[in-house]
N, C-alpha and C positions, 0 to 999 in steps of 0.2 A: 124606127123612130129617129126623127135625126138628134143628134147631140147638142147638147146644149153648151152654150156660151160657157166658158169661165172666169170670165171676165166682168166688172161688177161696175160702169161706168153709171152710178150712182152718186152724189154728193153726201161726202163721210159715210163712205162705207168705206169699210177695208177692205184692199186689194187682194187676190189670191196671194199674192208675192209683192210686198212692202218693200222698195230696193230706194237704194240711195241716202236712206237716211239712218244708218247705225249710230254714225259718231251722235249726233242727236240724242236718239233712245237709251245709247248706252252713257251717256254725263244725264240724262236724268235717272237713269236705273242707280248710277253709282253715287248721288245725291242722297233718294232715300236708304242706303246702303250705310252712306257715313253719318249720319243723323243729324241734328238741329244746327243749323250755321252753314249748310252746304249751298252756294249761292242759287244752284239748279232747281230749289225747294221752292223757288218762287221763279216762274218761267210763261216767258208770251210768245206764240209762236204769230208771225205776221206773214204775210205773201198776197199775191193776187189769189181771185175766187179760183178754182179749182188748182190751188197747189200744193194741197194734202194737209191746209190746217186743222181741219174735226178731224183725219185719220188721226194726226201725231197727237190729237187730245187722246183718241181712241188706244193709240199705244201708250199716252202715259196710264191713262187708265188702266190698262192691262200690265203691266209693269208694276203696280200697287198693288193691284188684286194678289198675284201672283208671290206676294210678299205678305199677302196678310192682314193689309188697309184696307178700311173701309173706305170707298169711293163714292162722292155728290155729284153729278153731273148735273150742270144747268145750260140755260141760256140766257144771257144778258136782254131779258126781253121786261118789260115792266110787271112789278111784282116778285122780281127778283128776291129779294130780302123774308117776304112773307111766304114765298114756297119752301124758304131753307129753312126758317124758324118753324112754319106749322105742318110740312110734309115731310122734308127728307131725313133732315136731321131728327127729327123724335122717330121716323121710321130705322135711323141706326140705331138709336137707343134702343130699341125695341130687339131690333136684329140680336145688337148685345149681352138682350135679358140686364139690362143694370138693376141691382140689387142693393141691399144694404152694407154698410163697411168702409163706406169711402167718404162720408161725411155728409154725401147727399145719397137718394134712392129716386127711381122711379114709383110714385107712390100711386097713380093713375092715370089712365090716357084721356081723356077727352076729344070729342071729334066735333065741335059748332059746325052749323049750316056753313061751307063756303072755307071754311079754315080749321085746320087739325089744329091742337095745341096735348102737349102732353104737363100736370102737374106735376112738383116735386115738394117733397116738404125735405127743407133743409136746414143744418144751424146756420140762426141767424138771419132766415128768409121766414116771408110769412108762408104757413102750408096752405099750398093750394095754386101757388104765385106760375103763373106760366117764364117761364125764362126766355132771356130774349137770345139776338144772337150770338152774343162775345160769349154771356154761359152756356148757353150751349157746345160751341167748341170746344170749351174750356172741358168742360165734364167728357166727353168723348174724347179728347186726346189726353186726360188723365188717365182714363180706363184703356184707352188704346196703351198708351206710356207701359203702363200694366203687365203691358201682352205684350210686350214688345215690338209694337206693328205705330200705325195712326192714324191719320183722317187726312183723306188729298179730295179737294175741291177744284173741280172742273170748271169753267164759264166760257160758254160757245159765243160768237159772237160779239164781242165786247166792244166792236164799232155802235152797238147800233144800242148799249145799254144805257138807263137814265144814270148820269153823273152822283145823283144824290144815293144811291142803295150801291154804285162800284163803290163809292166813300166808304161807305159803312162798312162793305164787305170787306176793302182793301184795309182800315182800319183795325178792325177784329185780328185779319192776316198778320198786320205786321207787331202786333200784342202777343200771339201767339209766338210770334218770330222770336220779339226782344225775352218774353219767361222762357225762350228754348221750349217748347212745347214742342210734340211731332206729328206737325201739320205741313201740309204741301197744298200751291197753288198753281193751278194751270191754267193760261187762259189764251185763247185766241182770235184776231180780228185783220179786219184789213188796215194797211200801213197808216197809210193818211190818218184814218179815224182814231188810230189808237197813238198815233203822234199826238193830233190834240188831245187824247185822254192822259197824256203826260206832260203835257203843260200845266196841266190842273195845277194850284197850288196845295190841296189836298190830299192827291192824290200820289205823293211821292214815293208809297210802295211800290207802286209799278215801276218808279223809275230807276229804281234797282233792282227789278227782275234782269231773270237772265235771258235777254231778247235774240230769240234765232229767227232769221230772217228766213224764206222757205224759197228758193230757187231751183234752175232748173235741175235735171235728174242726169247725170252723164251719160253715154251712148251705150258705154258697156254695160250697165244696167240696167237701161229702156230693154236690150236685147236683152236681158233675163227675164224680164216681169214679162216679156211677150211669149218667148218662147217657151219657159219652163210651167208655166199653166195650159201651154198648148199642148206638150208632150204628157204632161199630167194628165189629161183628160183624150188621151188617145188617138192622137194626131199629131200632124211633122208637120214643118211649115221651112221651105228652102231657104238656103242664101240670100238672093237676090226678091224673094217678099220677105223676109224679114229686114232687109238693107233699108226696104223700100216705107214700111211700116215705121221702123224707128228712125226716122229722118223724118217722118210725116208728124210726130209725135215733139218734136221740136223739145225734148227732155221735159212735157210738162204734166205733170202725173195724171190726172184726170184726164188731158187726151190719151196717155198709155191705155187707159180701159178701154174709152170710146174705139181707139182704132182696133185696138184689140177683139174689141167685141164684134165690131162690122165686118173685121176681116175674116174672123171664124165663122159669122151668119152668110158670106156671100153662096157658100156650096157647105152647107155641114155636112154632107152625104162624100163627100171626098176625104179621104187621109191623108191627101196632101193639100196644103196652101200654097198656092203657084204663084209667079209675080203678076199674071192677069186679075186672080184673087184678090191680094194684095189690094191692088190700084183700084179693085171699084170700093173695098172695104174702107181706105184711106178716103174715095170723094164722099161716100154715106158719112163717114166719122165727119169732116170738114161742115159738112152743111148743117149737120147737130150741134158742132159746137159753136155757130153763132147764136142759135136760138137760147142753149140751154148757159154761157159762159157771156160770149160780145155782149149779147142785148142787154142782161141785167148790169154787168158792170156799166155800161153806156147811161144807161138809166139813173146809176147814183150817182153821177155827174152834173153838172153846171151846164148851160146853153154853151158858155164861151169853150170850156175846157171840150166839147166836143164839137165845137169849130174849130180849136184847135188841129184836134185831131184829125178831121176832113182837110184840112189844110194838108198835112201830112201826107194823106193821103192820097193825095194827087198825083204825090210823085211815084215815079215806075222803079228807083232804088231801093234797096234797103233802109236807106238814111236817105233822113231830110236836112234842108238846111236850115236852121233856123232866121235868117234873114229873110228864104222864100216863104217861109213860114208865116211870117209878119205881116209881110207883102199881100199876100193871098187874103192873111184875115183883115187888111185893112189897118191895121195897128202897129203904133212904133213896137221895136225891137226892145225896148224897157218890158212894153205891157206884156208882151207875146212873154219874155224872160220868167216872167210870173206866172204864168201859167201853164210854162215847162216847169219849173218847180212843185207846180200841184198835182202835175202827173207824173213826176219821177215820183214824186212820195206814195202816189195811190197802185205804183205797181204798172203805168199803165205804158209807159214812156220809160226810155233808157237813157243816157247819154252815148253817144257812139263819136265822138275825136271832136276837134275843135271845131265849136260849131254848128253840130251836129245830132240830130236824135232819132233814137230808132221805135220801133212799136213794141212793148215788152210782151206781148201777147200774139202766142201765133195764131194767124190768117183774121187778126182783128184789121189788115189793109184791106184784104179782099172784102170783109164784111161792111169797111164804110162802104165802100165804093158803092156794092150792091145794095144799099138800103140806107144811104142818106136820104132820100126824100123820105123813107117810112117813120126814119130818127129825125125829122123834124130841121137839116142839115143844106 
């Protein structure tokens, strides 16, 4: 039977071998570590799509666990607010077994059509009263307090959440913040989008998280995440295909699996990966990652900003110039200006020297070229 892949080119899943980002994992590890005030306790992880922001939710996630927190995982998707108040959070309660002694109790769960709600009877509330969601945290990071441990809050996606329910949540957070409660917040989105979710006038707890930008992975690391799941799982892979593979890989996590994975499926039946291997495994990975990366990021863009980028794309350098740039689109060098601005911020564009910009995403040139008429370009 031939061997299987070890490699997980998946969107958030965790890698066999997570590389390049300790300093990260260990300032959020050492956050919940030193307790309430640690600025890490409130963290946005930003990047282009496939550069490891659900894993690093996934490791803070795991980084809690492993301490003893109870963990929320969401997604910033509508309805936010009423998953936390009528599923998750009454499902920690529960998890907790809360009891009597603390001034409130779980006094019964309740399940309506469409929406969990658990009652409490408390001093000073009427019994029966569902609580919303600042009590609810409140009460589980008391009892957490307790045990020494607390409550960390996940949110995936936060480009794409409704402003009114990030309010509320981000509120609750930073209440929890000022009484020192022991709560933690993680959340993750793409650049652009979570730039405007910091403009908000509301929304100013975000703009004191602790913002890690997610960039590329360095070389000697791509050669670990390739090699050392390839040796794990009973195979050697040379010099000159792994040179060839982590160069193809352009330090960006999500292609590390992709090429990983093609390069191990071209002969599973061989113990070795040779640099012939290598080379057809890097063109299968390449042709994957416009479908499953280029296209969608292409997608949540403007008509202009990916005329922009067709323009770019023209040229056979590295770098373009942003004057030919202008040229090409038809538009002064003001307009054009502005709309290198919106793709530096969405991850999608670089600056590269005066004048100049580059593609922040590898083999997104080759992808215009081959499918501007299909993108509408």
């Amino acid at each position: 039977m031939p061997r299987r892949s070890p490699f997980r080119p998946s969107f958030g899943t965790t890698p066999p071998l997570l590389v390049g980002r300790d300093a990260q994992i260990a300032e959020l590890g050492d956050a919940l570590d030193a307790g309430p005030g640690a600025p890490a306790r409130a963290t946005l992880y930003t990047g282009a799509r496939g550069v490891g922001k659900t894993v690093m939710l996934n490791e803070a996630e795991a980084q809690a666990r492993e301490r003893g927190w109870i963990v929320v995982s969401e997604t910033a998707s509508p309805g936010l607010v009423s998953r936390l108040v009528g599923e998750h959070l009454p499902a920690a309660a529960r998890d907790l077994e809360l009891t009597e002694g603390r001034g409130r109790r779980l006094s019964s769960v309740t399940l309506p059509a469409g929406l969990g709600g658990v009652a409490f009877s408390e001093a000073g509330e009427e019994r029966g009263a569902v609580p919303g969601l600042r009590s609810w945290v409140n009460q589980l990071a008391a009892v957490l307090a307790e045990r020494g441990t607390g409550l960390m809050i996940t949110v995936d996606e936060i480009h794409g959440g409704r402003q009114d329910e990030l309010r509320e949540l981000g509120s609750v957070v930073q209440h929890a913040f000022r009484e020192e409660r022991p709560v933690a917040f993680v959340g993750a989105g793409l650049p652009a989008a979570v730039q405007d979710l910091l403009r908000d006038k509301v929304l100013t707890f975000l703009r004191r998280a602790d913002r890690q930008h997610l960039g590329p992975v360095p070389n000697a690391d791509v050669a670990d995440a390739l090699r050392e799941p390839i040796e794990a799982a009973g195979r050697r892979i040379d010099a000159d295909a792994l040179d060839e593979a982590v160069a193809a890989t352009a330090g960006y996590p999500f292609l590390i699996q992709l090429v990983g994975h093609w390069v191990w499926n071209v002969d599973r039946d061989a113990d070795l990966i040779d640099l012939e291997q290598a080379r057809a495994g890097v063109l299968a990975a390449r042709r994957r990652m416009g479908s499953l990366v280029h296209e969608p990021a292409l997608y949540d863009l403007s008509e202009v900003d990916r005329t922009f980028l067709a323009a770019m794309a023209a040229d056979d350098e590295p770098t373009a110039k942003m004057a030919d740039v202008a040229a090409r689109m038809g538009v002064s060098a003001n307009y054009a200006s502005q709309y290198r601005l919106r793709l530096i911020a969405a991850d999608m564009i670089r600056p590269a020297g005066h004048g100049r910009v580059a593609f922040a995403m590898p083999y997104l040139r080759e992808f215009l070229r081959e499918h501007a008429a299909t993108l509408g370009m």
